[in-house]
Structure formats: C-alpha cells, structure tokens
N, CA, C and O atoms as a GROMACS GRO file, in nm:
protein
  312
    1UNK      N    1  17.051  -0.385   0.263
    1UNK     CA    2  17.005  -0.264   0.328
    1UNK      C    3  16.881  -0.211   0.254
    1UNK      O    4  16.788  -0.160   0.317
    2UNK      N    5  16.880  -0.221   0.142
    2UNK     CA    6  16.752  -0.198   0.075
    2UNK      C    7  16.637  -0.221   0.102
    2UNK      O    8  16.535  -0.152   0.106
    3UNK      N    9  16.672  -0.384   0.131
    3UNK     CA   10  16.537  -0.451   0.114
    3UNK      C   11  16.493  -0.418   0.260
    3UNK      O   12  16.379  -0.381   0.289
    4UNK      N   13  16.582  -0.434   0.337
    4UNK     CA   14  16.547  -0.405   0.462
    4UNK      C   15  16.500  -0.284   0.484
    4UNK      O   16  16.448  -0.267   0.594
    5UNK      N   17  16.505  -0.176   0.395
    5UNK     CA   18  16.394   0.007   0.417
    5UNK      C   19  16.279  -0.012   0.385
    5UNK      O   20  16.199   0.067   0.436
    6UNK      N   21  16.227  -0.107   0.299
    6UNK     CA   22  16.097  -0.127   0.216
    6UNK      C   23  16.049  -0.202   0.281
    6UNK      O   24  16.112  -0.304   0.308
    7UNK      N   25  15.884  -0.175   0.343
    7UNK     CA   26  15.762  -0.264   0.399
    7UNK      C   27  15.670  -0.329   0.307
    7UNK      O   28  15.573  -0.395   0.344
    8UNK      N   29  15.707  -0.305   0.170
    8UNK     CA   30  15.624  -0.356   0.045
    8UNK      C   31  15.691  -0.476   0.034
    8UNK      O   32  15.774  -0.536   0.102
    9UNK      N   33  15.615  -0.501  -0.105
    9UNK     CA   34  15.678  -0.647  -0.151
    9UNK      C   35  15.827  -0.624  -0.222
    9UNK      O   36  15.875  -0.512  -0.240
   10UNK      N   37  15.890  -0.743  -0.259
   10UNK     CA   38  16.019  -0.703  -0.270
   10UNK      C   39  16.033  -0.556  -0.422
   10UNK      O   40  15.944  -0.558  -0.508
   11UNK      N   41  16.110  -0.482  -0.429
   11UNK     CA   42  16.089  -0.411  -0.535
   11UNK      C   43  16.169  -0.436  -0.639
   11UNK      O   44  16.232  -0.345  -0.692
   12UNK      N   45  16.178  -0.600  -0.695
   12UNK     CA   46  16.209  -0.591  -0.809
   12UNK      C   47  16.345  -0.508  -0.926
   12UNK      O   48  16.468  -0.502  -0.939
   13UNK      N   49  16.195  -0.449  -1.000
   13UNK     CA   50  16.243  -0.383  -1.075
   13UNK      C   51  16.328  -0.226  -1.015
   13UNK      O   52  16.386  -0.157  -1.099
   14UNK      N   53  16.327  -0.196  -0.912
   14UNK     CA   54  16.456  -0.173  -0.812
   14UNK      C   55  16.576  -0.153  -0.806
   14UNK      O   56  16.664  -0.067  -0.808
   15UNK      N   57  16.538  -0.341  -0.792
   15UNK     CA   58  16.671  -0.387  -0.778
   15UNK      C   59  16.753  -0.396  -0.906
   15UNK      O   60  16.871  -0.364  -0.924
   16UNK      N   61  16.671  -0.444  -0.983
   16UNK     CA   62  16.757  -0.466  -1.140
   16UNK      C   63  16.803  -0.335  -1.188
   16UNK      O   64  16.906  -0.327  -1.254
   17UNK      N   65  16.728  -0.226  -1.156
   17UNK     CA   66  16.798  -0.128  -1.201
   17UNK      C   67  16.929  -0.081  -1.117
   17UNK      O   68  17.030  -0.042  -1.175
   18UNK      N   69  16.920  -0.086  -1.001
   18UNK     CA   70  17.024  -0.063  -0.918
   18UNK      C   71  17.128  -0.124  -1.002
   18UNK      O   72  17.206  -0.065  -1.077
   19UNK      N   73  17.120  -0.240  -0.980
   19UNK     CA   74  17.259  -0.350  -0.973
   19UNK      C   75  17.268  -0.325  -1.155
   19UNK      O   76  17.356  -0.255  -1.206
   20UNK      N   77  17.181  -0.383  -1.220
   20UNK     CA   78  17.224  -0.387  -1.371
   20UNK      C   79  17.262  -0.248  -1.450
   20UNK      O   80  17.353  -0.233  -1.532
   21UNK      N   81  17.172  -0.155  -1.407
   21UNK     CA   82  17.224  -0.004  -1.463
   21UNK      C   83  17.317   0.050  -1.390
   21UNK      O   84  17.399   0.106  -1.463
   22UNK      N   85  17.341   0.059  -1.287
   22UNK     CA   86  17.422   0.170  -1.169
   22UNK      C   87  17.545   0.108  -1.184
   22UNK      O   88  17.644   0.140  -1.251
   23UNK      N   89  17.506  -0.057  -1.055
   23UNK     CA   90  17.664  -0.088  -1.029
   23UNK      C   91  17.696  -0.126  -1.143
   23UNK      O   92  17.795  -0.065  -1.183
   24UNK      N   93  17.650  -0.214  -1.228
   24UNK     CA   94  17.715  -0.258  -1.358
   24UNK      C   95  17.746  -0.182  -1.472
   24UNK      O   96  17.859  -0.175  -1.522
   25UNK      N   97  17.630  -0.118  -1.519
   25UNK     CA   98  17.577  -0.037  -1.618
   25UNK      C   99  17.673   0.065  -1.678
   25UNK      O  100  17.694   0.103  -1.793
   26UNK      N  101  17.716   0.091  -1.580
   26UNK     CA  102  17.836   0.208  -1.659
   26UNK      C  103  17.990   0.134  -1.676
   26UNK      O  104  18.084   0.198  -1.721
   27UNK      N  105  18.003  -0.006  -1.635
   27UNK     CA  106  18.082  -0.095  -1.657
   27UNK      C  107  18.085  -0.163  -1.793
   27UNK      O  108  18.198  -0.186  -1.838
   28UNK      N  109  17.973  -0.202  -1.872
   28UNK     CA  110  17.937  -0.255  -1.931
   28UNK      C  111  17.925  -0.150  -2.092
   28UNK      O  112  17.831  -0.071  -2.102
   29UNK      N  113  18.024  -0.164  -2.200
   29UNK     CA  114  18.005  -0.061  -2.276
   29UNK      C  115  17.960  -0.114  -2.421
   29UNK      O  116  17.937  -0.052  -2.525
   30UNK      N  117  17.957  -0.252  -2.390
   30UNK     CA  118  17.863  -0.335  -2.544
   30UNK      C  119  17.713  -0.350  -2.513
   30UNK      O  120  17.660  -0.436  -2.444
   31UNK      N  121  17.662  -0.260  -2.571
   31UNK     CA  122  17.513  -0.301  -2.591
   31UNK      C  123  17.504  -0.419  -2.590
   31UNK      O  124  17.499  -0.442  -2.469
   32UNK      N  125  17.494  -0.545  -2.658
   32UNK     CA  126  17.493  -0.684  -2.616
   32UNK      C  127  17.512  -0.697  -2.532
   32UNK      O  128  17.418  -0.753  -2.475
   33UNK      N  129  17.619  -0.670  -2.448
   33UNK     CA  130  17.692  -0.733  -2.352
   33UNK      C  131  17.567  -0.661  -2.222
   33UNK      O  132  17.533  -0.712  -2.115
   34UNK      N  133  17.531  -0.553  -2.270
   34UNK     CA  134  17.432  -0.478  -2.149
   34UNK      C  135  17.275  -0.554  -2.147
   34UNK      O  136  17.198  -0.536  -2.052
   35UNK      N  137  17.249  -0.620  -2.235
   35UNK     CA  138  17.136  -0.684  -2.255
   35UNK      C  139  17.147  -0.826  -2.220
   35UNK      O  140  17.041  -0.883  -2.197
   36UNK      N  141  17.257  -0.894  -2.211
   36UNK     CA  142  17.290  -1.005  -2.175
   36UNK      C  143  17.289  -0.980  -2.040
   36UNK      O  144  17.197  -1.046  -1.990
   37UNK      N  145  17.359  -0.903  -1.942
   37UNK     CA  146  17.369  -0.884  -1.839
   37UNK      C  147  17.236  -0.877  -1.766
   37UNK      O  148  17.205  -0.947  -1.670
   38UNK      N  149  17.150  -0.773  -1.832
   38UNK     CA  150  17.011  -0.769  -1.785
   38UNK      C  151  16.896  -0.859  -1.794
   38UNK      O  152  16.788  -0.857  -1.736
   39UNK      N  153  16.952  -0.948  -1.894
   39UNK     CA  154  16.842  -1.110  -1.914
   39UNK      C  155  16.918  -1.170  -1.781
   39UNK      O  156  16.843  -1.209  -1.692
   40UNK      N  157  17.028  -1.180  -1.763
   40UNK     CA  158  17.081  -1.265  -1.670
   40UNK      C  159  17.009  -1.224  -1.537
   40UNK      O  160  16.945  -1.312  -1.479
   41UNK      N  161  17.012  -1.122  -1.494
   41UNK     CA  162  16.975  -1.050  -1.401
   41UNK      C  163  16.828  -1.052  -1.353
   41UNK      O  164  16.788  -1.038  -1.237
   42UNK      N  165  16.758  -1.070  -1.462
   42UNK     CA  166  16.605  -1.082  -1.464
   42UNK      C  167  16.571  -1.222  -1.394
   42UNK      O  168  16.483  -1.217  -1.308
   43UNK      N  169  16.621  -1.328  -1.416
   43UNK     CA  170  16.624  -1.449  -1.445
   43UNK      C  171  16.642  -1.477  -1.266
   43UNK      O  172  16.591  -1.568  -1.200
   44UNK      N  173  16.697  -1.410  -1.237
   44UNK     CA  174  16.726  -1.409  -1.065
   44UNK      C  175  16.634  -1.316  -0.977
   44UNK      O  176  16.616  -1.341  -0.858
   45UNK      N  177  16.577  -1.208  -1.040
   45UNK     CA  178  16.550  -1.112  -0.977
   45UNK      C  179  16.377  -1.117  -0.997
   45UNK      O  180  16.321  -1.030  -1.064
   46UNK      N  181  16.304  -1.224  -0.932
   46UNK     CA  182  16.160  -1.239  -0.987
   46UNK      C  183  16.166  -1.333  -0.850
   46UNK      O  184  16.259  -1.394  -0.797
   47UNK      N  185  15.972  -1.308  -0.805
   47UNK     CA  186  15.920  -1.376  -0.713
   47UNK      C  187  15.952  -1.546  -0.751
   47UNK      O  188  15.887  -1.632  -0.692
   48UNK      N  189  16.055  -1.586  -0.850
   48UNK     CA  190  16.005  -1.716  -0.875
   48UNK      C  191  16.119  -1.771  -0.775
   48UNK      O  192  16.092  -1.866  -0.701
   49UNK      N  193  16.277  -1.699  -0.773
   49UNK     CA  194  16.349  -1.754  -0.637
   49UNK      C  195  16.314  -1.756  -0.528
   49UNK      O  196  16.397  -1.797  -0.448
   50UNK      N  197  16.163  -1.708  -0.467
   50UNK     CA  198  16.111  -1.766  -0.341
   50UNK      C  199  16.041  -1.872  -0.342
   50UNK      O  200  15.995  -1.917  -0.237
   51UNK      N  201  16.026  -1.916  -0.430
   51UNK     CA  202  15.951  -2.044  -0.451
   51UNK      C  203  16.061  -2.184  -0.454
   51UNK      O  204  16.135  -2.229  -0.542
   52UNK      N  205  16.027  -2.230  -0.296
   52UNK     CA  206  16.076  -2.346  -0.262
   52UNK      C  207  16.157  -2.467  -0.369
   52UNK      O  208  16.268  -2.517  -0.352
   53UNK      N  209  16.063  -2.492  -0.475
   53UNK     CA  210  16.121  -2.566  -0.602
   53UNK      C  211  16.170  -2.489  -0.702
   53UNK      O  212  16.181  -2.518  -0.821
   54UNK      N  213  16.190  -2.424  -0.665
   54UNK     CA  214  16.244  -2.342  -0.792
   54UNK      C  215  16.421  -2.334  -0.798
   54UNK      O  216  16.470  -2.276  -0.701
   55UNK      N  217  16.496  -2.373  -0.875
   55UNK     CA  218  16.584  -2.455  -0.893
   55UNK      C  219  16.705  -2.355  -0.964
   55UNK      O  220  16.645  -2.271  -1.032
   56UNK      N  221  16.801  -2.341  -0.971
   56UNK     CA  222  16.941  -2.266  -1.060
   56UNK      C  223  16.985  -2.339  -1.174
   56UNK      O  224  17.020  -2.292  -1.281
   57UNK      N  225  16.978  -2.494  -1.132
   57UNK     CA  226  17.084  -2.596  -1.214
   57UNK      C  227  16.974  -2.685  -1.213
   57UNK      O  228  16.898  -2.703  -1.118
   58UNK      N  229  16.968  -2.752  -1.347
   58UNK     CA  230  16.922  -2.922  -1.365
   58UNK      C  231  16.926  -2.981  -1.212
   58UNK      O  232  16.832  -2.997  -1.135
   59UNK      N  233  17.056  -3.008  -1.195
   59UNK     CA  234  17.095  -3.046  -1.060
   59UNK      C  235  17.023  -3.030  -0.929
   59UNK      O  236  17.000  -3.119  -0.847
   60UNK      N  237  16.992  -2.900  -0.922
   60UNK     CA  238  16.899  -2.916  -0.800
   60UNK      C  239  17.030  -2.826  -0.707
   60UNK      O  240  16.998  -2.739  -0.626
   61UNK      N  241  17.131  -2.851  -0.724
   61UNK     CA  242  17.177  -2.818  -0.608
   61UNK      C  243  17.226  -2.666  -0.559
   61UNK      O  244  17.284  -2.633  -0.456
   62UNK      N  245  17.172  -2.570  -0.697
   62UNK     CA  246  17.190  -2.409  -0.680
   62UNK      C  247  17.074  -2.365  -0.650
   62UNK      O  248  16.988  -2.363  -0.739
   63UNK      N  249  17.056  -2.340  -0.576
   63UNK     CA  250  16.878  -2.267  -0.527
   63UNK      C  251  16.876  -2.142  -0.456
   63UNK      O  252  16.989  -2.103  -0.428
   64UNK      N  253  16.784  -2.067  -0.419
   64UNK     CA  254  16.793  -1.993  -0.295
   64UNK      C  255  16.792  -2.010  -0.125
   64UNK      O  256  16.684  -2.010  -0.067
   65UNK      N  257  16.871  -2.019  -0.079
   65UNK     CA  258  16.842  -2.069   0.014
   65UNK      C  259  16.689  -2.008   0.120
   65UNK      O  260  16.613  -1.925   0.070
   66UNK      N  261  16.672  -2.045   0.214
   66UNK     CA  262  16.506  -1.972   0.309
   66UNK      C  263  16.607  -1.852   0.422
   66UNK      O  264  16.727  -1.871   0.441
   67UNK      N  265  16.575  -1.805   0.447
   67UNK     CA  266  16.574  -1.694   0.532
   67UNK      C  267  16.598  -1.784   0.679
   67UNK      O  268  16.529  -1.866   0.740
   68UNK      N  269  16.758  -1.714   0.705
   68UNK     CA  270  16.752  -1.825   0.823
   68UNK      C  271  16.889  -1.731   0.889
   68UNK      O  272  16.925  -1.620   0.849
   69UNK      N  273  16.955  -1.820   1.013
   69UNK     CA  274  17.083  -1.766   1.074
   69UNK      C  275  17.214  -1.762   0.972
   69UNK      O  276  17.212  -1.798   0.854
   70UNK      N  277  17.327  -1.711   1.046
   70UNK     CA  278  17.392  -1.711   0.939
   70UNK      C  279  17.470  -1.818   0.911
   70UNK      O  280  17.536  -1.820   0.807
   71UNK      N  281  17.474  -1.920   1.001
   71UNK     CA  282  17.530  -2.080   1.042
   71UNK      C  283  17.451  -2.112   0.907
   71UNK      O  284  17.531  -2.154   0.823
   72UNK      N  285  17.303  -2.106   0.853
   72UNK     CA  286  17.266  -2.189   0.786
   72UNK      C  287  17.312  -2.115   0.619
   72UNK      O  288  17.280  -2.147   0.505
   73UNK      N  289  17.373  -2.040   0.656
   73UNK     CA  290  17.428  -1.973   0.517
   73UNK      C  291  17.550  -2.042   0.500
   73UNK      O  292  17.588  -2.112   0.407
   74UNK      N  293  17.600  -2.014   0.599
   74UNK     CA  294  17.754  -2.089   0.604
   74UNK      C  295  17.708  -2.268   0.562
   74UNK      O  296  17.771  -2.323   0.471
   75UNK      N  297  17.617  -2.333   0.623
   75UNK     CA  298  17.616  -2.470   0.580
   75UNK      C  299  17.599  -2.487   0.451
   75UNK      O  300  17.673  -2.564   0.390
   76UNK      N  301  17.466  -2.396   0.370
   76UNK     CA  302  17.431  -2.404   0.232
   76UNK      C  303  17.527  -2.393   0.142
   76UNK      O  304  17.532  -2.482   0.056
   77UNK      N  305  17.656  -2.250   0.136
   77UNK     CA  306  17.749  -2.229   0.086
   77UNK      C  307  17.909  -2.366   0.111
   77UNK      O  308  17.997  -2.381   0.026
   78UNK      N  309  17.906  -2.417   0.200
   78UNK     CA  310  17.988  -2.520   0.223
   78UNK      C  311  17.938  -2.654   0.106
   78UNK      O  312  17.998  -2.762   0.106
   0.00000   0.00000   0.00000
C-alpha cells in the first residue's frame, strides 16, 4: 500500500525505517541484534533487487521476482 501512494522512485529509506524501526524496532531490544537486523534489511531494500541479475543465493535461485500476475507469484514461490 505504500508503494502504491508514492509517484516517486521507490522510497527506500522509508521503507527501512518503517519495517526495521516501527514494525521491528520496538521488538528488537539488543542493540546488536538492532543493527544486525538493519544490515539485513539494507541488503534487500536498495535499487539493486530490481536489477534482473541480481541474485539472493550463490545459487541463483532466490531473486526478486518482475512485476507480474499473481499466477506468476504463485509459480516463482512453488
């Protein structure tokens, strides 16, 4: 729903705050453990998961999937 209010580019740093401070953030009561969370988070949350080769696993086989129906969500996740 977010992304879908915003006509800009995606907003990022946004999102990381949303999800890593808000929903998580007050979950999370080890400093480490809050900085780990937010490297993790970073690591996903960058123009580089729209980029076609851009990869999760050695493997190849965790990626983002492209913007599509929801059949092709359901196939990717299967």
């Amino acid at each position: 729903m977010f992304l879908n209010t915003t006509e800009e580019d995606i907003p990022w740093d946004a999102m990381l705050y949303m999800t890593g401070h808000i929903n998580y953030g007050g979950r999370v009561t080890d400093d480490w453990d809050r900085i780990c969370l937010l490297s993790i988070l970073k690591k996903y949350y960058s123009n580089d998961i729209l980029d076609d080769k851009n990869k999760f696993s050695p493997s190849g086989i965790y990626y983002a999937p492209k913007s599509g129906r929801l059949e092709d969500y359901k196939q990717y996740i299967s």
